[in-house]
C-alpha positions, 0 to 999 in steps of 0.5 A, spaced: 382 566 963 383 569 970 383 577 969 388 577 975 392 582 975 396 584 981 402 579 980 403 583 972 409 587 975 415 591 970 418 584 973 414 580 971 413 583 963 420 584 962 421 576 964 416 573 960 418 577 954 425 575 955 423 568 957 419 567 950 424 569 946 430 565 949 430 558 948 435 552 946 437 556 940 438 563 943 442 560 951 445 554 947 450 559 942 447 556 936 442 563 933 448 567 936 453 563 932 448 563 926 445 570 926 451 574 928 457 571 930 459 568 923 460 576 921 465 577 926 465 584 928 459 586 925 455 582 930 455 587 935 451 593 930 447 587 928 446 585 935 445 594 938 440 593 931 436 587 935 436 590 942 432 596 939 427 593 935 425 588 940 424 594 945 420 597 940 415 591 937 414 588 944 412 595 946 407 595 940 404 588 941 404 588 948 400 595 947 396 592 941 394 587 946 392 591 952 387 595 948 384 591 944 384 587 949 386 581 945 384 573 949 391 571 943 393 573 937 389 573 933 385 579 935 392 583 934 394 580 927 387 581 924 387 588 927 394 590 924 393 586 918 386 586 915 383 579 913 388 577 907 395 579 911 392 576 917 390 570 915 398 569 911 401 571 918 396 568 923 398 561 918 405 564 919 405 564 926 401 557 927 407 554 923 412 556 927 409 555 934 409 548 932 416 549 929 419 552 935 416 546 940 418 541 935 425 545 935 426 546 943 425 538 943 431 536 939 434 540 943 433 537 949 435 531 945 441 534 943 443 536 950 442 529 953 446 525 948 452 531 948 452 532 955 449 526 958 451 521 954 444 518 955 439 518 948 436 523 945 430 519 944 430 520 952 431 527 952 426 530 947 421 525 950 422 528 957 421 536 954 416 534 951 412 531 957 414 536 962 411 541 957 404 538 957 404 538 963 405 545 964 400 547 958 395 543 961 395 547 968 393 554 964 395 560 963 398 563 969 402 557 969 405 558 962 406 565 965 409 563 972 413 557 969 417 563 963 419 569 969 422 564 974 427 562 969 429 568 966 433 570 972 437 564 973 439 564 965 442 571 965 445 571 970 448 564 968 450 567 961 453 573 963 457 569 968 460 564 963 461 570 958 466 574 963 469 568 965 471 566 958 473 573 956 477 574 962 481 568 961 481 568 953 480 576 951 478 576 943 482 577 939 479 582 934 485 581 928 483 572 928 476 574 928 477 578 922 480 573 919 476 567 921 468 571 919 465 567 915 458 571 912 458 566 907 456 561 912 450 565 915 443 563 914 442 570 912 448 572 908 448 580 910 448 582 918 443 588 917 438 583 914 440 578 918 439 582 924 431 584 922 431 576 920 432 575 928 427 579 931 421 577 925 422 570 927 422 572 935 416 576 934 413 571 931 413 566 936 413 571 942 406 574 939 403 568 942 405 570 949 405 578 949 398 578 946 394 575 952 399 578 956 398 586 955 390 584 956 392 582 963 396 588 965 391 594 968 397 598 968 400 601 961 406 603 965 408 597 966 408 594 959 412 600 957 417 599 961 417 591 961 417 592 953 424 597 954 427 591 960 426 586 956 429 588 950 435 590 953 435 584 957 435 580 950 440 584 947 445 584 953 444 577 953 446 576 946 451 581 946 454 576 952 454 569 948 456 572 942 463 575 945 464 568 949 463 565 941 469 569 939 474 567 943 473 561 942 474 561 934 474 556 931 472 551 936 465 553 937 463 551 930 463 544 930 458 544 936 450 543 936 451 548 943 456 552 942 456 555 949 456 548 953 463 547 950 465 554 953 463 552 959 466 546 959 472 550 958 472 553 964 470 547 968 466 541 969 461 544 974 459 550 969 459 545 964 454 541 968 451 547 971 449 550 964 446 544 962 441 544 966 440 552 965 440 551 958 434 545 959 430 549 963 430 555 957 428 549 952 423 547 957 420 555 958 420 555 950 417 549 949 411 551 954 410 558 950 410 555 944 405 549 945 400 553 949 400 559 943 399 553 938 393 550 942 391 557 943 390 558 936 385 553 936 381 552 941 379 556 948 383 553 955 375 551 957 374 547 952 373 539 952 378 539 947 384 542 950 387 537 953 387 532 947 390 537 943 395 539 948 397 531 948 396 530 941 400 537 938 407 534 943 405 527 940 406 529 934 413 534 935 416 529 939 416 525 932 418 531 928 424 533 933 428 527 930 431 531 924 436 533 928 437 540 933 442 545 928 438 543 922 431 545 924 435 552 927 438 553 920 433 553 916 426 553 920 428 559 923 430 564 918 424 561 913 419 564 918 423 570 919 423 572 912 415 571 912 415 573 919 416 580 915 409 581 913 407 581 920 412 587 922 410 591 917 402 589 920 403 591 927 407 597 925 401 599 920 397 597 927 401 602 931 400 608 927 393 606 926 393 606 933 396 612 934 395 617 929 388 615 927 384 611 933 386 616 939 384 622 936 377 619 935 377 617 943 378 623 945 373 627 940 368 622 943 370 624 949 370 630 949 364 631 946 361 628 952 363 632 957 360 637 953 353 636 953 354 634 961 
């Protein structure tokens, strides 16, 4: 991996960390819809609860990776959860990387067939393709690949969600009367709230470990993790007012925010689509190169017949169906995901309050016998 460093501005951080966690479940309405929308009102607490909680495990991860000079993830999960606890979250983290490929190829399927009218056969086997295309390329690609689209994808998010409330304002008595808490994968919004950042996390570790080791400068990881976590709470916040004025509509829909845009006209509905497909796309890339990562190092020789082998085998998982996988993948490794919150919060304290004051008594008594 290219020690390169010159390019890894606050930008650049704050934009791989969005684009890490933003995909198909989180630009197509569906985790919005799944995690905070069904509560109504109370999505906008649990949504606030989400963009500090981001802000704070990026910042950890990104730290973490930077001083332990983490090459993936492993090196931080092992560090902040011992030998036991980091082989159950590293097992975790494995599982749901490929759970999340496998994911963001139904969702391209979902998207081709809704919107395109073509097979969905057609659209996981074009995502996936892509993807191993960019993974075969390296690291910096995957990292490149993330940072470009975020932009686009706020902007078109916002866009659509000022449009909707501009045209339909939300109707807080119906939203009361529709909420539907029962219906969430997680039936109680502060846990649900937590539930999302664990699965996040989990699948973003893979990304921002590498990513911390690459920054020279700490002040651009601290600032990356706090622009990235209001970057992904301002975006669900978006999504999540655009899905209530549209009760009970959304309800029924694989990509709850297509049918929005649809409302506005068919070219935001077009336009969307393919924001949407390149955030699967950005999801995808991260994914897959965390899962080969775990495995095996980008130099070596069986690199890229894993690469090809790993997208060969989520194309085929990706039939399930795109809802489903949201439904009941997404919060399952969010509860597991759990242990490894409490790790890296078990790695910062231990980071903080035991390993600093060590470096600086060394250091000191160094410049002493100088």
């Amino acid at each position: 991996m290219s020690t390169n460093t010159k390019n890894l501005s606050t930008f650049k951080v704050a934009a791989v960390y969005i684009g890490t966690v933003v995909g198909a479940g989180f630009a197509s309405g569906q985790e919005v819809l799944q995690f905070f929308s069904f509560f109504g009102v109370y999505g906008i607490p649990a949504i606030m609860l989400v963009t500090l909680l981001f802000g704070f495990f990026g910042l950890i991860i990104l730290r973490l990776g930077n001083s332990l000079n983490a090459k993936s993830y492993r090196e931080i999960i092992n560090y902040a959860g011992g030998r036991w606890l980091g082989t159950v979250i590293d097992a975790v983290i494995t599982f749901f990387l490929f759970g999340a490929l496998t994911a963001m190829a139904a969702g391209a399927g979902a998207i081709f067939t809704e919107q395109f009218g073509l097979s969905h056969l057609l659209g996981s086997l074009v995502i996936i393709g892509i993807t191993l295309f960019t993974v075969l390329l390296g690291v910096h690609s995957v990292i490149n690949s993330i940072s470009f689209v975020v932009p686009v994808l706020l902007v078109s998010v916002l866009g659509i969600s000022i449009i909707s409330l501009v045209n339909t304002p939300v109707d807080f008595g119906a939203v009361r009367q529709w909420a539907q808490p029962s219906r969430a994968p997680v039936p109680f919004w502060p846990l649900s709230a937590v539930n999302y950042v664990s699965y996040n996390m989990v699948l973003s570790v893979a990304i921002l470990a590498p990513l911390g080791r690459l920054a020279k400068n700490p002040q651009n990881l601290n600032k990356g993790a706090f622009y990235g976590g209001i970057g992904l709470g301002v975006g669900a916040l978006a999504i999540h007012m655009a899905l209530l004025t549209n009760i009970p509509a959304i309800s029924g829909y694989e990509v709850p925010m297509i049918y929005i845009a649809s409302q506005i006209s068919p070219v935001f509905q077009f336009g969307y689509s393919i924001v949407l497909l390149s955030e699967v796309y950005t999801t995808a890339v991260g994914s897959l190169y965390g899962f080969i990562i775990r495995f095996t190092d980008q130099e070596s020789p069986r690199f890229r017949w894993l690469v090809i082998g790993t997208g060969i085998v989520a194309f085929a998982a990706s039939q399930l169906g795109f809802s489903t996988l949201v439904k009941i993948l997404y919060p399952a490794v969010g509860y597991a995901g759990l242990l490894m919150l409490g790790g890296l919060l078990y790695g910062f304290l231990k980071e903080r309050l035991v390993m600093q004051p060590v470096f600086k008594r060394i250091k000191l008594k160094g410049s002493k016998k100088r």
